[in-house]
N, C-alpha and C positions, 0 to 999 in steps of 0.2 A: 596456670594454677588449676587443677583436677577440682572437681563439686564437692569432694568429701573435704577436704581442704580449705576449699571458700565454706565452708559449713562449720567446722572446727575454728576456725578464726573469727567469723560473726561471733559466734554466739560467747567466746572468749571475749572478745573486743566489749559485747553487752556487758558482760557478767561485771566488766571492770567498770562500765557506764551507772550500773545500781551498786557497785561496791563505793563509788568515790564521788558519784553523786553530781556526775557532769557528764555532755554530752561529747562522744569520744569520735574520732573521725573515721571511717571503714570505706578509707577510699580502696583498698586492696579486695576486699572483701564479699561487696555486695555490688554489682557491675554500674556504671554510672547510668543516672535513668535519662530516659529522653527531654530533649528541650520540652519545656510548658508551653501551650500550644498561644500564641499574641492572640485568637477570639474567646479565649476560657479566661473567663473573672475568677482570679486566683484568688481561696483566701487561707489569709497567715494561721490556721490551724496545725500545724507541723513543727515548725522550729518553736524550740524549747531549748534554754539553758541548761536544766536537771530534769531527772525524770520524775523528781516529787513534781516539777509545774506540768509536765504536760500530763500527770494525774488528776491534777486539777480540772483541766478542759476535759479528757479524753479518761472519764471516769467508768474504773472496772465494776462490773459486778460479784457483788460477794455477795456470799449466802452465811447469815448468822444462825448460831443452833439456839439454845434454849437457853443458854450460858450470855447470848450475846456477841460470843467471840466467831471469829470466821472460818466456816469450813470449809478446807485449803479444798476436798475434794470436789465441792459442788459451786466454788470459786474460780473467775476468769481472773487470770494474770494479767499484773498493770502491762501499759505498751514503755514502748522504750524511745525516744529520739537518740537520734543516731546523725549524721552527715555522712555524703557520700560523694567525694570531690565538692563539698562544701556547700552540697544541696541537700537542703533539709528532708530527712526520712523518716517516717515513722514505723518500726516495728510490733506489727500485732500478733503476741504468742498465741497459738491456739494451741492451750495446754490439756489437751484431750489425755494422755497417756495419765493411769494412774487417776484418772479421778472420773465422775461419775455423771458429770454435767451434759445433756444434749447439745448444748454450744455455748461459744464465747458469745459475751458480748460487754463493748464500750460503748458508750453515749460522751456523745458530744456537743455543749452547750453552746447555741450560737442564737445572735436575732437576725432574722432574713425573710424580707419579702421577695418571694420568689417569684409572683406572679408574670412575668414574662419571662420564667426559665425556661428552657425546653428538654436541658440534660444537667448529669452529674457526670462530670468527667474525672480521673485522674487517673494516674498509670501503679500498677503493683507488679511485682517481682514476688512469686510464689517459690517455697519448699516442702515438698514433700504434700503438697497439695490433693493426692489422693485419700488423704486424711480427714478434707473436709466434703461434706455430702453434697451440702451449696451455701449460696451467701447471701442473708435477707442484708436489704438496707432501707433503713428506714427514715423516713420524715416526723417529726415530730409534731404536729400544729392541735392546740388545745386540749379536748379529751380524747384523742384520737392520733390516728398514725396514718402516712402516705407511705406502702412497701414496695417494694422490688425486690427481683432475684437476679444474682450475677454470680459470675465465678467467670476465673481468668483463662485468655484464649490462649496463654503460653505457660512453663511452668522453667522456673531456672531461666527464665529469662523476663527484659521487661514488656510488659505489654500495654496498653491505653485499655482503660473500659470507659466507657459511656452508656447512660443510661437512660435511656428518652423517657419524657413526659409519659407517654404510650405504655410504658410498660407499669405504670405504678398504680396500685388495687387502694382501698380505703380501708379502714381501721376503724371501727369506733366514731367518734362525731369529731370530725375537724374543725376547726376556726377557717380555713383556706390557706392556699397558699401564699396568701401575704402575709401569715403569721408563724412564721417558722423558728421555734423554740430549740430544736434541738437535732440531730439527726443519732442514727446507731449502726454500729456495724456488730453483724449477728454471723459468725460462720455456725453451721452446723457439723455435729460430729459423723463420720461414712467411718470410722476405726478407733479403736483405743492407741492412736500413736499420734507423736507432735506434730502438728505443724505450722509454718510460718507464714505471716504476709507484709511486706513490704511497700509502703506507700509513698507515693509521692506526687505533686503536682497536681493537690488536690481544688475542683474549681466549679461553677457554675456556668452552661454554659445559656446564654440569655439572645432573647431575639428584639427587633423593633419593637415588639407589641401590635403592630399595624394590623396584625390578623390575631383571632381572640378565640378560642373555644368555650361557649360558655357551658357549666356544669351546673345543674339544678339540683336545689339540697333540697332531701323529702325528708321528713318526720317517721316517715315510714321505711322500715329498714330493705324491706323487699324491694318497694319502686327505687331507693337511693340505690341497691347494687344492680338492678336493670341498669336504671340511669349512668352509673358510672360504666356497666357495659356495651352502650354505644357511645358515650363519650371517647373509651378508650380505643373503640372502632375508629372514630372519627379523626383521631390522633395520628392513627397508622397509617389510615389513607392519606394522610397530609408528610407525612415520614416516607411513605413508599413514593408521592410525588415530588419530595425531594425539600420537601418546605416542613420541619421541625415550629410546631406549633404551641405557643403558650394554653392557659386554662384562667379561666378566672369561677368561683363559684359564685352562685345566687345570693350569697348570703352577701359576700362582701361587694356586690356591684353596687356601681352610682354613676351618674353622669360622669361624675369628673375621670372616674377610671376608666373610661371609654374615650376619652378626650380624644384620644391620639390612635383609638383603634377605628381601621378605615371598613374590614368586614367582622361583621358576630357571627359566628355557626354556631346556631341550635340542634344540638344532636338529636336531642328527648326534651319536650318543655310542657309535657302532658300537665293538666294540672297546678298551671302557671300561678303563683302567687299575684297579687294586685300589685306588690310594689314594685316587683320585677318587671310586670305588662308595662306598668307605669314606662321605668327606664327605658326600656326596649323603645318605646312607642314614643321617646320623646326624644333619643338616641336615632332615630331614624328620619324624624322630621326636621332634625341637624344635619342630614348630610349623610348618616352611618348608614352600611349596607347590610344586610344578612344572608344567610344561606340557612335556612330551617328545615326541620323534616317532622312527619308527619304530626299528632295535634297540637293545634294552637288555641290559643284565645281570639273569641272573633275578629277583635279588633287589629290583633295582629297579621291574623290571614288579609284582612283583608287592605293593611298598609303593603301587603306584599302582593295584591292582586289577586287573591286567593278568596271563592266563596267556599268553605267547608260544608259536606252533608252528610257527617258522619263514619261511621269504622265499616269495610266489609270485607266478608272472610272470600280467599279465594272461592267458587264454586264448583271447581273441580283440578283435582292437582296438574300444579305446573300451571294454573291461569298466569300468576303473576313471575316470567321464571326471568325478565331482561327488560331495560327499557334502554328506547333507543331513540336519538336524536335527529329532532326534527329537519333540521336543518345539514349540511355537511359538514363535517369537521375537521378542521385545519389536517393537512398532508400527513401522512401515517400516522396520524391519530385514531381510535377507534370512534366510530360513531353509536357503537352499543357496548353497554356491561352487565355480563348477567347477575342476577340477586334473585336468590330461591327464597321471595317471599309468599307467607300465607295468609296474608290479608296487608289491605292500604285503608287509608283514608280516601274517601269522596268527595273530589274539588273540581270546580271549574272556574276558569279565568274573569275575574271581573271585568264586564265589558269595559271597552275603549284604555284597562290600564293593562291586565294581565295578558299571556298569550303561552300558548304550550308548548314546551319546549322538546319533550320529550313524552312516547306513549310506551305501556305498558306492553309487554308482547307475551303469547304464553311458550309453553313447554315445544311446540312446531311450530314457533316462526308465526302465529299468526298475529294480527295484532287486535288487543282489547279496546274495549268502550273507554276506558278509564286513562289520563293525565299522568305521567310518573313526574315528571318536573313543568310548573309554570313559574312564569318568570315576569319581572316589572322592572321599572328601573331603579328598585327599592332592594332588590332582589333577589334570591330565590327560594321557591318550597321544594320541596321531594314528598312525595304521598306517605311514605312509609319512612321506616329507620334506617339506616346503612348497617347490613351485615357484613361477620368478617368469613365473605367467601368471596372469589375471585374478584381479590384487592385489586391486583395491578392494572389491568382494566378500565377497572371499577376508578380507581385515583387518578390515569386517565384522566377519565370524563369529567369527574368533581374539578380538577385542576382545572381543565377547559370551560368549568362554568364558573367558576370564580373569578375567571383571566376575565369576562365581561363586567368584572365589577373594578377588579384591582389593575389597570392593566402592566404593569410592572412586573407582575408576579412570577413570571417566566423570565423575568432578569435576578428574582429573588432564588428562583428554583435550581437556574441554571449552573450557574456557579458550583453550587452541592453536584449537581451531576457532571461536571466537566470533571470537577473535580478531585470524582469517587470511579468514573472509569474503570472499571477493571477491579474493584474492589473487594468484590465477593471471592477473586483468585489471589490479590497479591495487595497486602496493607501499605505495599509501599508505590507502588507507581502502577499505571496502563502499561508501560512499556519491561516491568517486571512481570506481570502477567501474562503477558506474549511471549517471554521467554520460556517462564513455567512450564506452558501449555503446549509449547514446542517440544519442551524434555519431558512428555506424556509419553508414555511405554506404545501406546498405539496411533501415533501420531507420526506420520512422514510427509516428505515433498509428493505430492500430487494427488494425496488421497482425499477423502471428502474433508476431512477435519482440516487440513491447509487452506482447502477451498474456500470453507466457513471463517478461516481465522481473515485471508485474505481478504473478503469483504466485512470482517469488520475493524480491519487497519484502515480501510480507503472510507467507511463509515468515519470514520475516529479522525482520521487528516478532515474529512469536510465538517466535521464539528467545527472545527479549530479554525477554519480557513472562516464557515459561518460565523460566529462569534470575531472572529477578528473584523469583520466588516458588518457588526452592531448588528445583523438578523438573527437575534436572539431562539424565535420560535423554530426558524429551520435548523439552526445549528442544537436547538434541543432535540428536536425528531431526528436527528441525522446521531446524535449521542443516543437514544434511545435504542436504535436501529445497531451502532456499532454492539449496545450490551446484548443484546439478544444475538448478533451473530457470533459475538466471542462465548456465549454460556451453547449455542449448539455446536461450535468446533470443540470445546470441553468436554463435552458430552460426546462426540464423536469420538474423541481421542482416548478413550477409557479400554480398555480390557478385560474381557469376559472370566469366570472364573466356572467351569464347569461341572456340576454336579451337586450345583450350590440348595442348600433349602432357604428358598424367596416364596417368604409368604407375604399374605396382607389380610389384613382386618377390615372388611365391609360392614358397614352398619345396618345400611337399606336393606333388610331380607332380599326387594325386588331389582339388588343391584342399582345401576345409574338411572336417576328418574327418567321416564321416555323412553327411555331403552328397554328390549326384553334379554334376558340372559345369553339369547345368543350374542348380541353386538358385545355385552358386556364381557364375556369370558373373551371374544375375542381380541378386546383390546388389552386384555389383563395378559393374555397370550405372548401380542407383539410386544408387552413390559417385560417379559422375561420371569413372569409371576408363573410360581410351578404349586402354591398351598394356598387354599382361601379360607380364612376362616370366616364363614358366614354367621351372622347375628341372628338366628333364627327364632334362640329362645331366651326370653326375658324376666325370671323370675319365677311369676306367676301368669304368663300369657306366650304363646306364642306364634309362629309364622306359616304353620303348615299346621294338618287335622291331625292334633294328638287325642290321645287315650286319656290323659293328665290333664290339662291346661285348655281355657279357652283361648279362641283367638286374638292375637292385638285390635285394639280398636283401629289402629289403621288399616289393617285389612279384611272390612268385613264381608269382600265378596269372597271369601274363603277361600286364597291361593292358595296351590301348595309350590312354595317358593322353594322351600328347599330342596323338592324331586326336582322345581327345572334348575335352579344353580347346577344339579349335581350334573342333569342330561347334558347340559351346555357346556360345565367344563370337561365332563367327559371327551368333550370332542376336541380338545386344546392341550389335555393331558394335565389337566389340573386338577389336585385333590381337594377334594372339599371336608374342613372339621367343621363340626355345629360347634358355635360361640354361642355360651350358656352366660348372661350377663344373671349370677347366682341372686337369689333375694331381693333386688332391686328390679321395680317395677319401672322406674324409667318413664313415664308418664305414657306407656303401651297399654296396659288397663286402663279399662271404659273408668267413667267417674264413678257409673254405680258400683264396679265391682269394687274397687277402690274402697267405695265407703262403705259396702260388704264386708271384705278385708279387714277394717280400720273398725267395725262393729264386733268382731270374733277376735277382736286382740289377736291379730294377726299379725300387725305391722309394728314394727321396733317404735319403742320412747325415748325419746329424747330426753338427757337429764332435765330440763325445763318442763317434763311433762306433756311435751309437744310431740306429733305422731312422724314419723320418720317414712317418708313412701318403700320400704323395704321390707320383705319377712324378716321374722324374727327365729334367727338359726335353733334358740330354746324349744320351740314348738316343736313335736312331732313330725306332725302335721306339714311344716313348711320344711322340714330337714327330708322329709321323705316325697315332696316331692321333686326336690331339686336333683335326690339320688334317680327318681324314677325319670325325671326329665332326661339327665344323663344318658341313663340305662338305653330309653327310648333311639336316644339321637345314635347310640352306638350302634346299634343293632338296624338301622333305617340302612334300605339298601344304597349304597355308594358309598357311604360315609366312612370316613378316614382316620378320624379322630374326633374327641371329642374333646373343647377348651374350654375349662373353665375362667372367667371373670371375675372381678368383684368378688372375687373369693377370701370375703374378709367383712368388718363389719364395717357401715359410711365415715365413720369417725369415732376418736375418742371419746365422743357424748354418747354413743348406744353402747346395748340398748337395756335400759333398767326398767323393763314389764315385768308385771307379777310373776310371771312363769321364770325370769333370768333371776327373781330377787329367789324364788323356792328351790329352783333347780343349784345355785350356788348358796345359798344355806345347807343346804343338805349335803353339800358336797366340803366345806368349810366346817361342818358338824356341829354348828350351833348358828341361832340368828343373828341376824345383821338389824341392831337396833336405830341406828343412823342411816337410812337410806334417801338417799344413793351417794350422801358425802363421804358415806364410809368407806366406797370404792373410789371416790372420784381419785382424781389426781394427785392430792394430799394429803388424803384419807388412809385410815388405819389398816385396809384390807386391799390397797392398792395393787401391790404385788398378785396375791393372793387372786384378784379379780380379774388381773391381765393375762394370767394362766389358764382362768375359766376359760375367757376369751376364746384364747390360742387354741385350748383342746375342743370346745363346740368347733371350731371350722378346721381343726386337724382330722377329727372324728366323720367327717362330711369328706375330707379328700382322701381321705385310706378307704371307704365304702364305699363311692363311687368308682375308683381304682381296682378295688379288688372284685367286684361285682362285677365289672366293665371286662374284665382280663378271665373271669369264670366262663361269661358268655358269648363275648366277643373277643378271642384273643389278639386279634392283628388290630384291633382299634387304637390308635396313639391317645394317648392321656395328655394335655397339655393344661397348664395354666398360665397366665396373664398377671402381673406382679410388681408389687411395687419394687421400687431400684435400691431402698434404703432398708436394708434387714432391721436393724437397730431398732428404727423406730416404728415400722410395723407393725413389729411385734412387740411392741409396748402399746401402742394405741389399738390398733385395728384388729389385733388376733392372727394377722398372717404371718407363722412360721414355715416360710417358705423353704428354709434351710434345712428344718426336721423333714418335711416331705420329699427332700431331693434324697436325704442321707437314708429313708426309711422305704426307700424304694417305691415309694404312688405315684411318681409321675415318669413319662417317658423321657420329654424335654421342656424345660422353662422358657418363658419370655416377659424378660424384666423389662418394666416398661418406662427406658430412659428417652424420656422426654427433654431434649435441649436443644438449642442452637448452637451449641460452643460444643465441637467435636471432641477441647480436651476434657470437658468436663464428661461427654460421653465414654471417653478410654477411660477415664477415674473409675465413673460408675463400673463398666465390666471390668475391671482387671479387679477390684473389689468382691464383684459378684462370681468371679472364676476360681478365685480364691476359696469364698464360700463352698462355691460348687464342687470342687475338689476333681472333676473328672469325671463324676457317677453319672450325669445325664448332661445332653447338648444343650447349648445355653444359646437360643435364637432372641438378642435384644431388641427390642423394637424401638423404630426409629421415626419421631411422629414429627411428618410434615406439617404441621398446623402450628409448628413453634417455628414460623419463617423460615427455613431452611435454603427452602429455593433446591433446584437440581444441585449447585454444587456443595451448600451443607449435606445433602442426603448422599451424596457420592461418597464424600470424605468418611461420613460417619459408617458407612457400607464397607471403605478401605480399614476403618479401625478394627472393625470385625473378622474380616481377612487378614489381617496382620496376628492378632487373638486366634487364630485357626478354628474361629467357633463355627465354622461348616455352613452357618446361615445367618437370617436376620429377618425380621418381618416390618413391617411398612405402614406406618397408618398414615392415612385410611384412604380406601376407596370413595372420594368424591368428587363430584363432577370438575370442581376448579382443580383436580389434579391430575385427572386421568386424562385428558388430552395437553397436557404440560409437563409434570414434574417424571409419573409413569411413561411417557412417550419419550423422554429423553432419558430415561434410566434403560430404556430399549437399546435406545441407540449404539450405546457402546457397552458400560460396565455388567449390563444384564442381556445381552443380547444374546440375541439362543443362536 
């Protein structure tokens, strides 16, 4: 049966499902879904007799006008129950085409404590899926929401998504997650055309509880999304070591819900409430263990052996860049993880309980005065917070220091890594994977990629052979070993593409910290990296001695970083664009200028009235010198191009200063008596205001462009862009599409950021469409969304399949460039 077919009989088979008011069977129609997985807590939200009850549970959004009645255009479509060989399905229409709504969305009403979940799992079967941009899903709990983004790894067929703990952000003020009221599914529109989702085997997926992440809830909104940003650190490191961890928050702890948990990890406990200290400290004189990072309350340091003496700042960059363990570490274990921290906490071991486990070492290996982990038998601190840079390592070691608490934990881990083998190549087995990687276009008998795969099949048999005679930890180190042999035969077996534009986006002006530009171009070299765009200039400050701008505060001995980038890649045959991050200060300006800046209503407002760290594109003043900035970097000898950033405004809340409310009065031809609700989102001048918008930062890229091409004509003009035109350019001002069709730029780079490579093909065949042809479309492809070497291979092959000539890389740093960059050498970039 052809897709246009199974397409024409679905949605026939629905039609008769809401015409007669019962659920109709399409076992022909919609392929049958995969068995539900026996460790997913299935719940009965799917099967439905008619489609009025599962409206009931699984309630659309409508938009009522003035009247009351519902407007079909700005209205999501009820779902449908369906059966598919007798398994319950839900159809969710995303009725984009013809109406005017940014996304569907159903809510569905359930009670769940969730507290020892670690996923959302279920499988969907997508149509026409390039329709939708992406897909929030969200948790419901009190005044507030638990979100995530997903979108499916297949389209026209079925796939499993799962959604860790890890990936989901906070909303407003939650109850926790033991009070789950509701959850919603939210697609977003990428087109005015239908499309379909198919559900099924929807489920929770739950752990012991035995290990506990706990989350601190603050009053304060800023410390709560710190807080939730190393708790979700702390999640990943527990996910990348193979062990899916629960959460429990501050609010709803007590003894008894710790009954059964055997370690707490404290990720952030700054600021600890007394009843929390309370638990914690009575929690632990039971029997319970911890793993904590940096401040505590006395008392709890010092149940952990820990005496506290305060916060200090690195004293000079790179003091605190690894710490590394005291002792040796079980066989191909690392016994160091680096972590580019800028200050610790101040501890030392309380005599005869505490003992150090781990010291601080800096930017060359040397090692500091300072403690990075002591330990007791209560057990452990870390000076500082877990960042999310070189995880895997880094989880490692965390793993290894908790196995002293739990000792089991490497039989909880194991299992997950026996078997996910081969994972990241083939969803379905190890021994699909080896097949895959064999029918690789540069892979043969005797070459290095055979070599690589050969040891890591003889890796993979002594997993197996380990685990079968109960040595749990060596048969983990020996599974460990076989994935790393099998991702560099992967990587060996790729295919070079000649003539390609491979850029990358560096942040550090000075390149890889410790490094000076020569080591750094050189490694960018053996990656097969031919464009850099360097981060030189930030708004209002920048990285070399301008005419325009002062210096960043991080470089006040006044390098000119971007003469040696340019000398260095010169000699690798690298071009270098100056990366203009436009308006936004970036916390690069010193504090005084800042507050300079922020005294001269310089800096955008926020509808709250609140100051925004970014110029305000209305100004003069800040429009001229971002063109002058430009100007500058064009005309600097070496330079290649010039890229714009942030070429847009931080959000839909900027910026409503005096000067945007006079500048769009005058242009509107009368005042605006309601401000800023009159623009806001609801507001009577909405439209109207979203235009202003667009034209202040359209007006910035045709000047810069034309100015640039007057006096520098061989400079390339690039921009940096969000992936979703639609809504850009309603919130943010960037009509990236007017400036391809009006000729200001030479080539774009939308900046599609994902882990699921189809969602990346949606993005650019969406955005090629737009682009029509007029200018090369280099997408950029950002390792910091877990990718790993073979997400950034695949997404690299989607672009060569697209014949879009190139693709650019984020970003140059250190946990990439001797990893993900080195094996992008190996084969698919290799010069």
């Amino acid at each position: 049966m052809n897709k246009l077919y199974k397409v024409l009989l679905t949605n026939f088979l629905c039609a008769l499902t809401i015409v007669f008011g019962c659920v109709i069977s399409v076992e022909s129609a919609v392929p049958v879904p995969p068995r539900a997985s026996s460790e997913i807590r299935q719940l009965e939200i799917l099967a439905f007799d008619t489609p009025r009850d599962a409206s009931k549970v699984w309630v659309e959004q409508v938009i009522r006008g003035a009247d009351s009645l519902p407007v079909a255009k700005e209205s999501t479509a009820p779902v449908i129950p369906m059966k598919v060989n007798g398994i319950p399905v839900l159809k969710l229409p995303c009725n984009f085409k013809n109406t005017v709504m940014p996304r569907a969305v159903w809510d569905c009403q359930v009670e769940l404590d969730m507290t020892k979940a670690t996923a959302v799992v279920f499988d969907v079967y997508s149509e026409n899926i390039s329709a939708v941009s992406f897909i929030h899903f969200y948790f419901r709990s009190g005044k507030g929401w638990f979100y995530s983004e997903w979108y499916p790894g297949k389209e026209a067929d079925w796939c499993r998504v799962r959604i860790p703990r890890s990936s989901f952000n906070t909303e407003g003020v939650t109850d926790g997650w033991s009070k789950i009221e509701a959850f919603r599914m939210s697609p977003w529109v990428a087109k005015r055309e239908d499309a379909t989702l198919y559900v099924a085997n929807f489920g929770i997926e739950y752990s012991d509880g035995s290990v506990m992440i706990l989350t601190h809830a603050y009053d304060d909104i800023r410390e709560q999304k710190q807080s939730d940003v190393y708790t979700q650190t702390l999640h990943q490191l527990f996910e990348t070591a193979g062990l899916p961890v629960p959460a429990i928050s501050s609010k709803e702890l007590s003894s008894k819900k710790l009954a059964d948990v055997s370690l707490l990890i404290l990720p952030y406990a700054a600021n600890m409430d007394s009843n929390t200290e309370s638990i914690i400290l009575s929690y632990v004189k039971n029997g319970g263990k911890l793993l904590a990072s940096f401040s505590l309350p006395p008392a709890v340091a010092e149940i952990l052996g820990v005496k506290q003496s305060g916060y200090i700042q690195q004293s000079y960059p790179g003091e605190f860049s690894s710490f590394r363990l005291t002792t040796a570490p079980a066989p191909n274990m690392p016994n160091e993880a680096k972590q580019s921290s800028w200050g610790i906490m101040k501890g030392t071991p309380v005599k005869n309980r505490g003992r150090i486990d781990a010291w601080w070492y800096d930017l060359n290996g040397k090692k500091t005065a300072y403690p990075a982990i002591i330990s007791s038998e209560n057990g452990a601190w870390f000076s500082h917070v877990y960042l999310k840079d070189f995880m895997t390592d880094k989880a490692k070691l965390v793993l290894d220091v908790a196995s002293g608490y739990i000792p089991n934990i490497y039989k909880k881990t194991h299992s997950n890594h026996l078997g996910k083998l081969g994972g990241s190549i083939s969803d379905i087995s190890w021994y699909d994977a080896v097949e895959k990687l064999r029918r690789l276009p540069a892979f043969s008998s005797g070459n290095k990629a055979d070599t690589a795969l050969k040891s890591a099949i003889a890796y993979e048999k002594q997993a197996r052979i380990n685990n079968e005679k109960g040595d749990l930890k060596a048969s983990h180190e020996a599974a460990m070993l076989a994935e790393q042999r099998l991702l560099l035969a992967y990587s060996l077996a790729q295919q070079s593409v000649p003539n390609e534009f491979r850029a990358t986006w560096c942040h550090p002006p000075e390149g890889i910290k410790g490094w000076d530009w020569d080591k750094t171009a050189m490694h960018l070299k053996k990656a097969g990296i031919n464009n850099l765009f360097l981060n030189v200039q930030h708004g209002a400050t920048v990285s070399y001695p301008s005419k325009y701008a002062p210096l960043d505060r991080s470089n006040p001995d006044g390098h000119d970083y971007l003469t040696e980038a340019i000398t260095a890649c010169a000699k690798q045959n690298i071009r270098v664009h100056v990366w203009l991050t436009t308006f936004a200060l970036h916390g690069h300006a010193t504090p005084e200028y800042e507050a300079q800046l922020r005294k001269n209503g310089r800096l955008q407002v926020r509808y709250d009235g609140s100051y925004e760290p970014s110029l305000c594109p209305s100004l003069e003043i800040n429009f001229n010198l971002q063109k002058n900035l430009a100007l500058e970097a064009a005309t600097w000898k070496g330079v290649s191009g010039v890229h714009l950033d942030y070429i847009r405004y931080p959000s839909a809340t900027t910026c409503f200063c005096k000067e945007c409310r006079r500048k769009f009065e005058k242009t509107l031809g009368k005042p605006v008596e309601q401000w800023p609700e009159a623009v806001a989102k609801l507001g009577k001048y909405r439209q109207e205001w979203a235009q202003f918008k667009r034209d202040n930062i359209s007006q910035l890229v045709q000047e810069v462009y034309q100015s640039i091409k007057k006096t520098a004509p061989d400079c390339e003009v690039s921009a940096a862009v969000f992936y979703n035109l639609q809504i850009c350019r309603e919130d943010v001002g960037q009509d990236w599409a007017l400036w391809v069709h009006n000729g200001w730029l030479d080539f774009i780079c939308p900046m599609n950021y994902t882990e699921n490579a189809v969602h990346f093909k949606s993005m650019l065949n969406n955005q090629l469409t737009e682009i029509k042809g007029k200018v090369p479309c280099y997408p950029g492809i950002g390792l910091h969304k877990n990718l790993g070497v073979v997400g950034a291979i695949r997404q690299i092959e989607v672009t060569r399949e697209a014949q879009t000539g190139g693709m650019v890389i984020y970003a140059v740093y250190p946990e990439y460039i001797d990893s993900i960059y080195t094996q992008l050498g190996l084969g698919i970039f290799k010069n």
